[in-house]
C-alpha positions in Angstrom: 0.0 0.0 0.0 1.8 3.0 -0.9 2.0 5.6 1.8 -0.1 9.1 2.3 2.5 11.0 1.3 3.6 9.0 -1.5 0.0 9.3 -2.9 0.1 13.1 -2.3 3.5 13.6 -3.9 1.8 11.6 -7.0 -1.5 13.6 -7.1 0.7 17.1 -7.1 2.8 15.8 -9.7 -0.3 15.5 -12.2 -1.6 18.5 -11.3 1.6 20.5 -12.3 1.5 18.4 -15.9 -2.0 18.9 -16.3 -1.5 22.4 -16.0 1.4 22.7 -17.7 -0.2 20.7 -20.7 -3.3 23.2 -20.6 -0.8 26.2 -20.7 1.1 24.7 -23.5 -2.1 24.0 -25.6 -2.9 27.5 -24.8 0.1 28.8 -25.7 -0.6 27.2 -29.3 -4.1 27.9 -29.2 -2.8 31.5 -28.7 -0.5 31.4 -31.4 -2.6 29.9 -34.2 -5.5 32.3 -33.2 -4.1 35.4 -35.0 -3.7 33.3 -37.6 -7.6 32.3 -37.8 -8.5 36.2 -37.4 -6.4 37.2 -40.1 -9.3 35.0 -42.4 -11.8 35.5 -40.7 -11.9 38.6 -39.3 -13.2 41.8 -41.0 -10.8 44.1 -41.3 -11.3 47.9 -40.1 -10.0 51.5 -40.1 -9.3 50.8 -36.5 -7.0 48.2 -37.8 -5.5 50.2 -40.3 -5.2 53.0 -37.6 -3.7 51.0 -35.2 -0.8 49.5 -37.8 0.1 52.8 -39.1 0.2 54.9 -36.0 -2.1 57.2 -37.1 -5.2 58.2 -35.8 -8.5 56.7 -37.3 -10.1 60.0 -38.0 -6.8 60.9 -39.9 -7.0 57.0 -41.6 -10.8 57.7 -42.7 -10.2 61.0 -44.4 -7.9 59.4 -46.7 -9.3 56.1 -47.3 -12.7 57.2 -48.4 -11.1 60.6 -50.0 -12.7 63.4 -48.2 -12.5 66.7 -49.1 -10.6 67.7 -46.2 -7.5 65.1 -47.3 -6.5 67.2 -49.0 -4.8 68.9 -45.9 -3.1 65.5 -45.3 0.8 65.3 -46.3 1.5 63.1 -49.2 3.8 60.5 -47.3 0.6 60.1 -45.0 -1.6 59.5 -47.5 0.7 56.8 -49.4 2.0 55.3 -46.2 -1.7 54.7 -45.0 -2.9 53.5 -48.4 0.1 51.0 -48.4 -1.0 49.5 -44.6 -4.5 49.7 -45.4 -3.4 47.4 -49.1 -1.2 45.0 -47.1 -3.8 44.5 -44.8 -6.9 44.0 -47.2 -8.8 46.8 -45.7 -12.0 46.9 -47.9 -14.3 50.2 -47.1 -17.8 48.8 -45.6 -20.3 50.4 -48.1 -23.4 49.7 -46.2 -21.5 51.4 -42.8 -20.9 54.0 -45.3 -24.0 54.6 -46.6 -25.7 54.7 -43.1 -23.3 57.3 -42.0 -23.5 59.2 -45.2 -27.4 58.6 -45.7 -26.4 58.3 -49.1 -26.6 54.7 -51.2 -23.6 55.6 -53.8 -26.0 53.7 -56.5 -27.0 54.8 -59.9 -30.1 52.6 -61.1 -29.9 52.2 -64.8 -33.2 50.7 -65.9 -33.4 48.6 -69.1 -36.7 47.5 -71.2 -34.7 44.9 -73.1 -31.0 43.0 -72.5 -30.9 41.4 -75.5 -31.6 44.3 -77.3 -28.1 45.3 -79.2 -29.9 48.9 -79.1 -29.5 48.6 -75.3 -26.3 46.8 -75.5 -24.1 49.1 -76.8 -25.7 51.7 -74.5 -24.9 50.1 -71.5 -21.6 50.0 -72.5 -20.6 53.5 -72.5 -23.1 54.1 -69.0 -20.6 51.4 -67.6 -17.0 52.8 -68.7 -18.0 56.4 -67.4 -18.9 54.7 -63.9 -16.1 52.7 -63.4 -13.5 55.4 -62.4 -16.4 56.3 -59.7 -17.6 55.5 -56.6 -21.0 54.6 -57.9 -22.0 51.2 -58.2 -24.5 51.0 -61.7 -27.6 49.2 -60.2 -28.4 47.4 -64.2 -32.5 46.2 -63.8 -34.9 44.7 -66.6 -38.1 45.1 -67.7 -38.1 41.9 -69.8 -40.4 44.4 -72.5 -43.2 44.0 -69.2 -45.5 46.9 -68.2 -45.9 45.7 -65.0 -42.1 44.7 -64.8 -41.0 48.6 -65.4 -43.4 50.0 -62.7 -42.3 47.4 -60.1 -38.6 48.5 -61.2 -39.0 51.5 -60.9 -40.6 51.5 -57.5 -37.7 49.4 -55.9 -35.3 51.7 -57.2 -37.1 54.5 -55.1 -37.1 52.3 -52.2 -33.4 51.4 -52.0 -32.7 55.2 -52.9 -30.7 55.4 -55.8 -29.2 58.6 -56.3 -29.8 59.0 -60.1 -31.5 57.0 -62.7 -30.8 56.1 -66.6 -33.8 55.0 -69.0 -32.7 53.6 -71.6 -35.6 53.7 -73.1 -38.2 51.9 -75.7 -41.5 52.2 -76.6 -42.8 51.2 -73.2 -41.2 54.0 -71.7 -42.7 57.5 -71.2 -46.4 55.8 -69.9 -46.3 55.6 -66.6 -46.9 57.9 -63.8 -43.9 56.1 -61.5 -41.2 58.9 -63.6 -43.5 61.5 -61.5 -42.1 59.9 -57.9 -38.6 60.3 -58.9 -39.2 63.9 -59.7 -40.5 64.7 -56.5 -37.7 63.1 -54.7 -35.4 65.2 -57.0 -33.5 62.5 -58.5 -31.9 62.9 -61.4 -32.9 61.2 -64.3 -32.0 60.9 -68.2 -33.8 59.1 -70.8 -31.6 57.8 -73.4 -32.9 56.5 -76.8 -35.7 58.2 -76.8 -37.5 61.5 -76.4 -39.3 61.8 -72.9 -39.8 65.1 -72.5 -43.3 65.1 -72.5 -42.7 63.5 -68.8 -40.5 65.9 -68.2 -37.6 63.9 -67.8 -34.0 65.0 -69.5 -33.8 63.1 -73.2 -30.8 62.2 -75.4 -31.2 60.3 -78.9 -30.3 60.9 -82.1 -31.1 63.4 -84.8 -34.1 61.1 -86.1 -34.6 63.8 -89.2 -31.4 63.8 -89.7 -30.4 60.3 -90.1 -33.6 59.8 -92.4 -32.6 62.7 -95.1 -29.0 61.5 -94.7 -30.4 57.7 -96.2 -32.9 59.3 -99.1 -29.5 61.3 -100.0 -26.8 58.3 -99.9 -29.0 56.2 -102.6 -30.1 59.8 -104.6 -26.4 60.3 -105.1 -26.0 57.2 -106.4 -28.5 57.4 -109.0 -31.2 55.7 -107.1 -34.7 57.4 -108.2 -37.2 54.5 -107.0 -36.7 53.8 -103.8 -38.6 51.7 -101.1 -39.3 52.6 -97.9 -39.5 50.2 -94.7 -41.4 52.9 -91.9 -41.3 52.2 -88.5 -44.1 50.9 -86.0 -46.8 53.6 -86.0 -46.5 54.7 -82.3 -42.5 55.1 -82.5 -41.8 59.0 -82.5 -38.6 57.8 -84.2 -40.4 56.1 -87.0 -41.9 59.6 -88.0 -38.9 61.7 -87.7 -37.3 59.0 -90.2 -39.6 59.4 -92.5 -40.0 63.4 -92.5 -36.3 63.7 -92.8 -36.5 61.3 -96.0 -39.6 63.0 -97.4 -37.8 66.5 -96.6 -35.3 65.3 -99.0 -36.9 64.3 -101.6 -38.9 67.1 -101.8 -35.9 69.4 -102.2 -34.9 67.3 -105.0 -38.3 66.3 -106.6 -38.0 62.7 -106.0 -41.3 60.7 -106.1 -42.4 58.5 -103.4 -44.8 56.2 -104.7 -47.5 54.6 -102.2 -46.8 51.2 -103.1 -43.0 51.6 -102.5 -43.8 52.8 -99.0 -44.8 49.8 -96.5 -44.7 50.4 -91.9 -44.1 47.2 -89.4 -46.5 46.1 -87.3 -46.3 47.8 -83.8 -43.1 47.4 -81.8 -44.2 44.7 -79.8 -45.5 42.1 -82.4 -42.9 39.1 -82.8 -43.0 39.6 -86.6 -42.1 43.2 -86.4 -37.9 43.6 -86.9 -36.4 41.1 -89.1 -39.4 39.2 -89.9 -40.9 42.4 -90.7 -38.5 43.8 -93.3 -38.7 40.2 -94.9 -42.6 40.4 -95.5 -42.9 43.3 -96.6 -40.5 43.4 -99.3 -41.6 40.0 -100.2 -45.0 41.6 -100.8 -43.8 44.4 -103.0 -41.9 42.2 -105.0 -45.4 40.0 -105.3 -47.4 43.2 -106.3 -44.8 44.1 -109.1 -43.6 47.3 -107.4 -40.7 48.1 -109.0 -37.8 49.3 -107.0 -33.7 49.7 -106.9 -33.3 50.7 -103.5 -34.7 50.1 -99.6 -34.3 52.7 -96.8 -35.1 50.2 -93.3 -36.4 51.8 -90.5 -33.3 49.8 -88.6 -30.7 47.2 -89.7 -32.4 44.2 -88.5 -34.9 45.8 -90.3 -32.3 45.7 -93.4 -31.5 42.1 -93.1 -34.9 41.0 -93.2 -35.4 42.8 -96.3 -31.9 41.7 -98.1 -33.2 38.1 -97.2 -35.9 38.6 -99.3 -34.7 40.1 -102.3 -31.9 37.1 -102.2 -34.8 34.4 -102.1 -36.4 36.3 -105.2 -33.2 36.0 -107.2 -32.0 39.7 -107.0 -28.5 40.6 -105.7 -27.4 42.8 -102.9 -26.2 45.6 -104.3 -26.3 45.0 -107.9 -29.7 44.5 -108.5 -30.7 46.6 -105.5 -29.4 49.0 -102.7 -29.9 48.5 -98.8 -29.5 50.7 -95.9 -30.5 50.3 -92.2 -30.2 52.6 -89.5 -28.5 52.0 -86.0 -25.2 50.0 -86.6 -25.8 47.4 -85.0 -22.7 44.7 -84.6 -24.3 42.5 -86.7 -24.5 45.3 -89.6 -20.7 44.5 -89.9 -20.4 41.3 -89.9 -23.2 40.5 -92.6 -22.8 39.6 -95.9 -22.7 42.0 -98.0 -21.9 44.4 -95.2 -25.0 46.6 -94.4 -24.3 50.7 -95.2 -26.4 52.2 -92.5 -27.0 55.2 -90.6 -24.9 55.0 -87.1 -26.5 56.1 -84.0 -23.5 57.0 -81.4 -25.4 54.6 -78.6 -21.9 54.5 -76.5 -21.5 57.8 -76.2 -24.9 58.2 -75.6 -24.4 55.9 -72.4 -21.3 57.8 -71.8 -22.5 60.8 -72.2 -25.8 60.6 -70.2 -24.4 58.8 -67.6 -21.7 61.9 -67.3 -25.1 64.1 -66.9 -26.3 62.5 -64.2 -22.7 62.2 -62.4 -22.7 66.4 -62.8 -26.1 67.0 -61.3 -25.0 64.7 -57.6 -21.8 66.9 -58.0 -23.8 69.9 -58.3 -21.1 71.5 -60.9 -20.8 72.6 -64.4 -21.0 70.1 -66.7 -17.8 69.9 -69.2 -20.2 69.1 -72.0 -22.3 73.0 -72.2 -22.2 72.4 -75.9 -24.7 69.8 -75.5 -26.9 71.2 -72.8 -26.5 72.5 -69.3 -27.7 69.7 -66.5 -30.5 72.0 -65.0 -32.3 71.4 -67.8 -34.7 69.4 -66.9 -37.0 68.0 -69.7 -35.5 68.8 -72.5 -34.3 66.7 -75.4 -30.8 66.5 -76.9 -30.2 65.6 -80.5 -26.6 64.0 -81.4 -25.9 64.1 -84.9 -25.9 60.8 -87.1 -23.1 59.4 -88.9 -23.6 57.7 -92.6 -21.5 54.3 -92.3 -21.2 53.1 -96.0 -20.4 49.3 -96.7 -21.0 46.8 -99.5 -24.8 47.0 -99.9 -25.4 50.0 -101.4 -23.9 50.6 -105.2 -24.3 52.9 -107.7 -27.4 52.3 -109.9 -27.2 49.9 -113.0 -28.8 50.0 -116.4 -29.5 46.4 -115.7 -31.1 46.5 -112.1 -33.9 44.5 -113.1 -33.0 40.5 -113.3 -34.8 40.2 -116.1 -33.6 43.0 -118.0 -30.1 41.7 -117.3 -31.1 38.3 -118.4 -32.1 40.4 -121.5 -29.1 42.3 -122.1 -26.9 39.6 -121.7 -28.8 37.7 -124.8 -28.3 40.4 -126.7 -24.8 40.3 -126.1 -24.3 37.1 -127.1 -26.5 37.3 -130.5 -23.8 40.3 -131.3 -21.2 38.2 -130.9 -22.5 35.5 -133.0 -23.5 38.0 -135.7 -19.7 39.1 -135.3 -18.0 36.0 -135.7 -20.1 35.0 -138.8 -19.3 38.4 -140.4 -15.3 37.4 -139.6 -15.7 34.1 -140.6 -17.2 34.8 -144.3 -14.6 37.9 -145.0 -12.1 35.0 -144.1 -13.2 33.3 -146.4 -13.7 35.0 -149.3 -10.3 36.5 -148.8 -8.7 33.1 -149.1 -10.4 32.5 -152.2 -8.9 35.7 -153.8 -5.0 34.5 -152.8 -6.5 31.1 -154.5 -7.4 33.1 -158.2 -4.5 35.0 -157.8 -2.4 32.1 -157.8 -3.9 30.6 -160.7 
């Protein structure tokens, strides 16, 4: 039996190693801690503050670039930036945002994404946001009514500091614009003209672009031309057309009724490609004679080259094509579409820019476009006449079967010519045979 003090000596001597195990596993837990945070925690400007030895009220001026920074001496701005880099300090927009009541968003509401319209736009919104602080909040009204005024409605309620249309025929009828006038948001409509909602427009020269077609094919001889108008309740549609029948009255060219044909509305499926394809299909049916096509848009364009391929006439020999827009896929089609080039990325750009001036409350760089505080009014940006392979100079032989034609009679006159040759051969080779004799 071992002894009481022999037992006591024992039950000492595993207390002392059990406590120094536990301070040794502490020790390491200790250690491998930091190590955990550095994951897992958060980083903040007290963090930052604390590495660098400066003061966190000095730390936030210059990581969120305050105006009064600028006060700050250069090494202390570069030495906290480095810390604050090293460490992976990220700024905590929502902390910001509280502090700031302000959401640093800029909603940008789209009717269509697939759109190459829109596309383009978003682009140029996109690259003048980027150097900002604003984060581009991109939402889409799948072409939906109901889907724009629900949009629109969120976008009031997480308190976006600006908002882009960029706009379609949907936009312009609903009453939701009316909210974000009152709460004295900026907005700009881009693509179309919304000034009768009082709400700051930027789109093309319409007029412009449609004279600027009806002269391209006039200067190249063209004197019957079809004319592809827009869907009826498109404002753009109408400018088109008054800029091309501007022009021909200037110059006395006739627009016969049967050359003109419109889309179906905006919304119909067959209206677009399909829509250019029927409706020079049914002139060509009707006998309407023709050498050129002004589209009210290049998918517009396509639709109708695809039909005059499918009725055996050739792109641009037989007959001239021009769209309007440049879209990508203008380029890339065969024979290259000549169209009327809207500038939809500097549009984007551009109204984007306008929006950016009025939260900064300063004069805009662009005055030669318009001033900011003017509100509900529309802003025309000249067209630009892109010419490629489908437009040509006018033939003699435009018509297939004229050319048909002509080439017959080509080919009689050459018979005729070498039956001529052949007989003064002939005869010539029976003089040498008398003379001989």
């Amino acid at each position: 039996m071992p002894s009481a003090a022999s037992t006591e000596r024992a039950r000492t001597t595993s207390v002392t190693l059990g406590n120094s195990y536990r301070r040794f596993y502490n020790r390491m837990g200790s250690r491998r801690l930091p190590t955990q945070n550095h994951y897992t925690k958060r980083i903040t400007l007290a963090d930052v503050a604390r590495v660098s030895g400066f003061s966190i009220s000095t730390v936030s001026l210059v990581l969120n670039e305050a105006p009064l920074s600028r006060y700050v001496a250069a090494s202390t701005k570069e030495h906290i930036r480095a810390v604050a880099s090293k460490l992976g300090y990220r700024p905590d927009a929502a902390a910001r945002s509280l502090r700031s009541r302000r959401s640093h968003t800029i909603g940008i509401l789209v009717s269509d994404i697939s759109d190459p319209f829109c596309t383009l736009i978003l682009q140029g919104i996109e690259k003048a946001l980027h150097p900002t602080t604003y984060l581009p909040i991109i939402m889409i009204a799948h072409n939906q009514r109901k889907q724009f005024g629900r949009h629109l409605e969120m976008m009031i309620e997480h308190r976006v500091e600006g908002l882009i249309l960029v706009a379609n025929w949907l936009f312009g009828e609903f009453d939701q614009l009316a909210d974000f006038r009152k709460s004295q948001i900026p907005m700009v409509g881009v693509g179309r003209d919304l000034t009768a909602s009082r709400v700051r427009s930027l789109q093309v020269d319409n007029e412009a672009g449609g004279y600027a077609a009806a002269q391209h094919l006039y200067d190249l001889g063209h004197r019957k031309i079809a004319v592809l108008r827009g869907p009826s309740e498109l404002a753009d549609s109408d400018r088109r057309w008054n800029g091309i029948q501007r022009f021909a009255a200037e110059v006395g060219l006739p627009l016969a009724r049967e050359r003109v044909g419109q889309l179906p509305a905006a919304d119909d499926p067959t209206s677009g490609f399909e829509g250019g394809y029927r409706l020079i299909s049914a002139m060509i049916e009707q006998g309407a004679e023709f050498t050129a096509v002004i589209a009210f848009d290049d998918l517009t364009g396509l639709g109708a080259i695809r039909a005059l391929r499918q009725t055996g006439r050739h792109v641009p020999e037989d007959c001239s094509v021009i769209g309007f827009d440049d879209i990508p896929h203008a380029a890339v089609n065969t024979p290259g579409l000549t169209t009327i080039r809207q500038p939809m990325e500097q549009m984007g750009s551009l109204a984007a820019r306008w929006v950016l001036d009025s939260l900064a409350d300063t004069k805009p760089s662009h005055a030669a476009v318009g001033t900011t505080s003017l509100s509900g009014t529309l802003h025309l940006l000249p067209p630009e006449l892109v010419i490629r392979q489908s437009t040509a100079k006018r033939l003699v032989r435009s018509v297939p079967g004229r050319r048909v034609a002509v080439a017959a009679q080509g080919r009689t006159r050459r018979k005729k010519n070498s039956a001529a040759f052949c007989l003064i051969r002939y005869l010539y080779l029976i003089a040498i045979i008398i003379q001989t004799f």
